[in-house]
C-alpha positions as CSV (number, residue, x, y, z in Angstrom):
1,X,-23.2,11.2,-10.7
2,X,-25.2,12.5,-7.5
3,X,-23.1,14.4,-5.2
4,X,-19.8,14.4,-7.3
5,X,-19.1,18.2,-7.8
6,X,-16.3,19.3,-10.8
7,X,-14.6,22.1,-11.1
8,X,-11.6,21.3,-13.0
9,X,-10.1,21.0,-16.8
10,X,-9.5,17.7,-17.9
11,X,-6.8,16.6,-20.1
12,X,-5.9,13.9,-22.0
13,X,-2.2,14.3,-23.4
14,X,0.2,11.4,-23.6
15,X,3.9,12.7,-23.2
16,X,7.3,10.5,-23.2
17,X,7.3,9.1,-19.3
18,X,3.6,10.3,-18.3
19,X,0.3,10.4,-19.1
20,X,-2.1,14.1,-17.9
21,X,-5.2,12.7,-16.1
22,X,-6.1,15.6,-14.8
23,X,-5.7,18.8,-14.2
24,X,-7.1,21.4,-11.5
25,X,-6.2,25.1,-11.9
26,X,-5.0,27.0,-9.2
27,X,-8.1,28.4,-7.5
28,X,-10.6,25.5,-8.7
29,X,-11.2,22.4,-7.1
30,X,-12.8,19.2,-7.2
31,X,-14.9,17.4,-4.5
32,X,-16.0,13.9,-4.1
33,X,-18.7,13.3,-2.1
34,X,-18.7,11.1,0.9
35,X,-19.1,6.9,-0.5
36,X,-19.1,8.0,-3.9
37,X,-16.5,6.1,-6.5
38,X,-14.5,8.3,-8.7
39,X,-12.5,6.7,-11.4
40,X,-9.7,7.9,-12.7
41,X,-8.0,5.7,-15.4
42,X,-7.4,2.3,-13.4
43,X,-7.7,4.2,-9.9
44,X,-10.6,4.3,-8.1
45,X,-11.4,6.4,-5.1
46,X,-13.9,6.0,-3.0
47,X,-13.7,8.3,-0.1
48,X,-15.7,7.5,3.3
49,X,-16.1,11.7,3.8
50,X,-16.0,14.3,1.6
51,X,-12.7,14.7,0.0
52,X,-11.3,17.4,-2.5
53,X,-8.6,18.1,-4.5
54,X,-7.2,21.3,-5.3
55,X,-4.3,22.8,-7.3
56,X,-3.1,20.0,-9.2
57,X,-1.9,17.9,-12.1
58,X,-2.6,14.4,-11.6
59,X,-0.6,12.2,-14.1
60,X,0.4,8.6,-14.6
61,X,3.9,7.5,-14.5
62,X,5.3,4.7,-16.3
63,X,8.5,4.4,-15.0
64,X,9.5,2.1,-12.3
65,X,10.3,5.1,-10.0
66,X,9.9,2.9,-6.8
67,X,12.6,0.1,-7.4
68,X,14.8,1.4,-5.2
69,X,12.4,0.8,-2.6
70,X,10.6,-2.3,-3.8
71,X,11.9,-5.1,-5.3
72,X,9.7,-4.6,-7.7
73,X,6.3,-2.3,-8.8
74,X,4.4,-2.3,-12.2
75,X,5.1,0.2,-14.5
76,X,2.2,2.7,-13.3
77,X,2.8,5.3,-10.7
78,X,0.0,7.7,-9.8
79,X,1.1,11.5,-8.7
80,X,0.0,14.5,-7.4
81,X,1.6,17.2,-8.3
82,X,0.6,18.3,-4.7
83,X,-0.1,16.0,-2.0
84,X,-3.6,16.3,-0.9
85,X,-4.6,15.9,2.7
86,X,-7.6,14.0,4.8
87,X,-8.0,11.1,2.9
88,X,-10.2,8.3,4.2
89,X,-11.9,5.5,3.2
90,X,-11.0,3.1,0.0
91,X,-8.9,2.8,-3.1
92,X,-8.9,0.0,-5.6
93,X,-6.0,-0.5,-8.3
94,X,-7.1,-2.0,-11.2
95,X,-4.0,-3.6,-13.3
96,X,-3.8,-5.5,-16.5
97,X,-1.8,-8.8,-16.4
98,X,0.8,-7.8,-18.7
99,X,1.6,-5.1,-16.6
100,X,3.0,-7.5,-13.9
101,X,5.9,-8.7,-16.0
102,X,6.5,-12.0,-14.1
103,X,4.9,-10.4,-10.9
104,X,2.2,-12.8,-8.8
105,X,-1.0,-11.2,-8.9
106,X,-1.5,-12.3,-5.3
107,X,1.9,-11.0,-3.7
108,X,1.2,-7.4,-4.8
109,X,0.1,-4.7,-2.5
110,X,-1.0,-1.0,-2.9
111,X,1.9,0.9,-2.3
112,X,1.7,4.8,-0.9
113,X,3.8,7.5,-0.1
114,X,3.0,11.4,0.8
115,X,5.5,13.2,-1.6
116,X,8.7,11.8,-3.8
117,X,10.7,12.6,-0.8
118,X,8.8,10.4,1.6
119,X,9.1,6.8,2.2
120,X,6.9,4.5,0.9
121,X,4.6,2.5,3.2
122,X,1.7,-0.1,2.1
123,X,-1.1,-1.7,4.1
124,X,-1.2,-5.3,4.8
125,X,-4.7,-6.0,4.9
126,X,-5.0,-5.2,0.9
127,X,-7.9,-7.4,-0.7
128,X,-6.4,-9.2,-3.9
129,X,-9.0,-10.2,-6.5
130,X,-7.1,-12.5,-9.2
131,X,-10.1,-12.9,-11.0
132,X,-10.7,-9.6,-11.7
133,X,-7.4,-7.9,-11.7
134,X,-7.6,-5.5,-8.9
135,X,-6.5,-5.1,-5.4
136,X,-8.3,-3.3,-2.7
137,X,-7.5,-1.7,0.3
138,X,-9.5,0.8,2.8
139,X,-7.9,3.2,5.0
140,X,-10.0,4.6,8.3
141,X,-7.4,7.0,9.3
142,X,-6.4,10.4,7.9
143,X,-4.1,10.0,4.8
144,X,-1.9,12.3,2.6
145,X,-2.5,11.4,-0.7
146,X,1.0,11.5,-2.9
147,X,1.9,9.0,-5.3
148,X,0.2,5.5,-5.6
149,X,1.1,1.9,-7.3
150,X,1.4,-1.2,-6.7
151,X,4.5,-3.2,-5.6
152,X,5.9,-6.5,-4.7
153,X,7.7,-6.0,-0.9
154,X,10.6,-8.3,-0.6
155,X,10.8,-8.7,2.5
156,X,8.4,-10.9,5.1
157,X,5.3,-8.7,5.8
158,X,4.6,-9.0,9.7
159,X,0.9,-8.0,10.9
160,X,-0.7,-6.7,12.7
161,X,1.6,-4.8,14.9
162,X,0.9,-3.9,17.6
163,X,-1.0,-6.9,17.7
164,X,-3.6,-8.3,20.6
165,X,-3.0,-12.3,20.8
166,X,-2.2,-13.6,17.2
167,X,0.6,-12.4,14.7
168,X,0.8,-13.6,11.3
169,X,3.7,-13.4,9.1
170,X,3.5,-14.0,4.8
171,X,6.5,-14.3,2.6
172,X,6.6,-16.1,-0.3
173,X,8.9,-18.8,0.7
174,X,9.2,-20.9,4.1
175,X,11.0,-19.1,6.5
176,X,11.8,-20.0,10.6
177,X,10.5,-17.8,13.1
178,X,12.1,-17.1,16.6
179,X,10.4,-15.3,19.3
180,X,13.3,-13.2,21.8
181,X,12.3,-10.7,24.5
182,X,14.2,-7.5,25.0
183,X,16.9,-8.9,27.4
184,X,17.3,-11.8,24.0
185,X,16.0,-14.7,25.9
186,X,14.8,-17.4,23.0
187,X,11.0,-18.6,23.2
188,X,10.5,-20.7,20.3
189,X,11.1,-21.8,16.7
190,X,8.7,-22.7,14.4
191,X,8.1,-22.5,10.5
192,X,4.2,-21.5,10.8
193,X,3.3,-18.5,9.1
194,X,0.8,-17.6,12.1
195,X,1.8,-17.3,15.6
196,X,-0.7,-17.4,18.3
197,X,1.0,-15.4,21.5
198,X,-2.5,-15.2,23.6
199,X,-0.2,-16.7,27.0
200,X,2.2,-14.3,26.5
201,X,2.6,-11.6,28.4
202,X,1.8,-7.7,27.5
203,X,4.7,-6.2,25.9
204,X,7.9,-5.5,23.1
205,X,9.5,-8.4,22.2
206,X,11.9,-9.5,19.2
207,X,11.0,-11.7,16.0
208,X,13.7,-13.1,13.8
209,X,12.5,-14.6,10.6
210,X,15.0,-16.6,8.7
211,X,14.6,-18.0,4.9
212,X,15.2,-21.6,5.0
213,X,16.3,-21.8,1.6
214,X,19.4,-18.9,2.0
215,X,19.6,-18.3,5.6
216,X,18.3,-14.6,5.2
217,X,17.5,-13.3,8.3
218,X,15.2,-10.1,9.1
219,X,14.3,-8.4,12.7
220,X,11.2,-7.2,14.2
221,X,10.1,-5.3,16.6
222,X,6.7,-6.5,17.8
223,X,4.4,-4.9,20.4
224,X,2.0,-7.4,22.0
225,X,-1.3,-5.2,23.6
């Protein structure tokens, strides 16, 4: 493949919890040119710039190492062994249905974290294809590339923030949504999932969202531009 440079040992061992994608020795590297796709098993990386990994053992995990994060992620955690820096551009998780176990296809997002001592954090504007089993997402800032899988958040997903005039909110039940400012003055209630604030002044305010079904309540802090 034009411009994708390898230096590295690949191996393909199975072992109890992971499978050995690859390995890079210490000293080697590998580089992926700039716009060019590199799969690796159901991972692909596409990276906008140049982007090369060195010193590492990347494997696939197939325990549920995230639960206590997520309510729930599939069964397939991408690591490196050591977090690799300046990551930009896009990454698309191919999955097989029966790796969903009861999971919607369309509720998933990529899920990321720097190290397994960070948090995890995931991008709202991932691209879910149903029909072809694989979500999408493309990131224009610098990344540290750690672990990677997919995960159902349970918990209302509130974006974007800091947002310019219209908010939008998805869950996957109805919830209520209240608008406070900082002081806790109430605004409004509604039950639509996007919120059009264009009259509203520029600034922090408050967002409740409330399950109708149970009464769950979560907060937000939302920053109007």
């Amino acid at each position: 493949m034009k411009g994708l440079f390898l230096i590295f040992i690949i191996f393909f061992s199975l072992t109890r919890a992971q499978t050995k994608l690859i390995t890079v020795s210490d000293g080697s590297f590998m580089k992926i040119s700039g716009n060019t796709s590199f799969f690796i098993d159901n991972l692909t990386i596409t990276p906008s710039d140049s982007f090369i990994i060195s010193h590492n053992l990347f494997v696939d995990d197939k325990s549920h190492i995230s639960k206590n994060i997520w309510s729930q992620c599939i069964p397939k955690v991408y690591t490196f062994s050591q977090s690799q820096n300046h990551f930009k551009g896009g990454l698309t998780f191919h999955y097989n249905q029966d790796e969903l176990e009861g999971i919607v296809g369309e509720d998933l997002y990529i899920a990321m974290r720097e190290n397994t001592h960070s948090s995890w954090f995931f991008n709202s504007s991932s691209t879910q294809d149903l029909y072809s089993n694989k979500i999408n997402v493309n990131y224009s800032d610098d990344l540290i590339l750690g672990q990677i899988t997919l995960a159902y958040h349970e918990s209302p997903l509130v974006f974007p923030n800091p947002f310019l005039n219209v908010l939008k909110i998805k869950f996957n039940a109805p919830t209520y949504k209240r608008l406070y400012d900082l002081n806790g003055v109430f605004y409004f209630q509604t039950e639509e999932d996007t919120l059009n604030l264009t009259e509203f002044s520029s600034g922090t305010y408050f967002l409740e969202i409330i399950k109708v079904k149970t009464g769950e309540r979560w907060y937000h802090k939302i920053v109007k531009y």
